[in-house]
N, C-alpha and C positions, 0 to 999 in steps of 0.2 A: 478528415478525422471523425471519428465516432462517439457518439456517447457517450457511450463504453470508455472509452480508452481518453473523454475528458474529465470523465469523474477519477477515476483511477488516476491523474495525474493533479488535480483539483485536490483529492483525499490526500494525495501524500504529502502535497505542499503545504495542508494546513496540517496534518501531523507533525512534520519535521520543524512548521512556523512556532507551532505551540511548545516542542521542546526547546527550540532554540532559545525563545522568548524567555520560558523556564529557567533555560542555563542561566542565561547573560542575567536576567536580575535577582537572581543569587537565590533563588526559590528550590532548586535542584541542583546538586553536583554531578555532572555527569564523565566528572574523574574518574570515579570508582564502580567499579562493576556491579551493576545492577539492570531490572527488569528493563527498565528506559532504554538501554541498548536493542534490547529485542521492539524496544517499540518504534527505536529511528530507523533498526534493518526494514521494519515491514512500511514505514513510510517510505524509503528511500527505492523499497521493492517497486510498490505501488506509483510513485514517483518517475522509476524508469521503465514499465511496464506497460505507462501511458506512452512514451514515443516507442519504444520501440517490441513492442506486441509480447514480450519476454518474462514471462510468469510461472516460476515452478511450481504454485497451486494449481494456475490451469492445466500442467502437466501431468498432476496427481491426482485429478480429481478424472481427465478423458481415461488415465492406465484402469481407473478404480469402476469404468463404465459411467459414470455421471454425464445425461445430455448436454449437451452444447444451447439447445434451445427448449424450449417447451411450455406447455400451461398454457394459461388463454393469450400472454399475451405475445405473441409469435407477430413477429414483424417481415 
């Protein structure tokens, strides 16, 4: 496993910790629709993106020409 792909899975866990955390003591309602959904999709993106390589931003960003690597620090 890579860096990469343990922060990516490190990121999503504490984003979806913190909303959960949120829900349960009664700080957020996450019954009702609101931004907080879009923010448990991009934790949960992030989440499974780290096992298993599957990211539609890195898909939009390679269609859009954006390098894969680059700048000083090239490993």
């Amino acid at each position: 496993m890579t860096v990469n792909r343990i922060v990516r899975i490190i990121a999503g866990f504490f984003i979806l910790l913190s909303l959960a955390l949120a829900h349960f003591s009664g700080q957020i309602d996450l019954s009702h629709v609101s931004w907080l959904w879009f923010t448990a999709f991009v934790g949960a993106n992030l989440f499974q993106s780290g096992f298993t390589t599957f990211c539609p931003m890195d898909i939009i960003l390679r269609k859009l020409g954006v390098p894969e690597t680059g700048g000083a620090c090239k490993l």
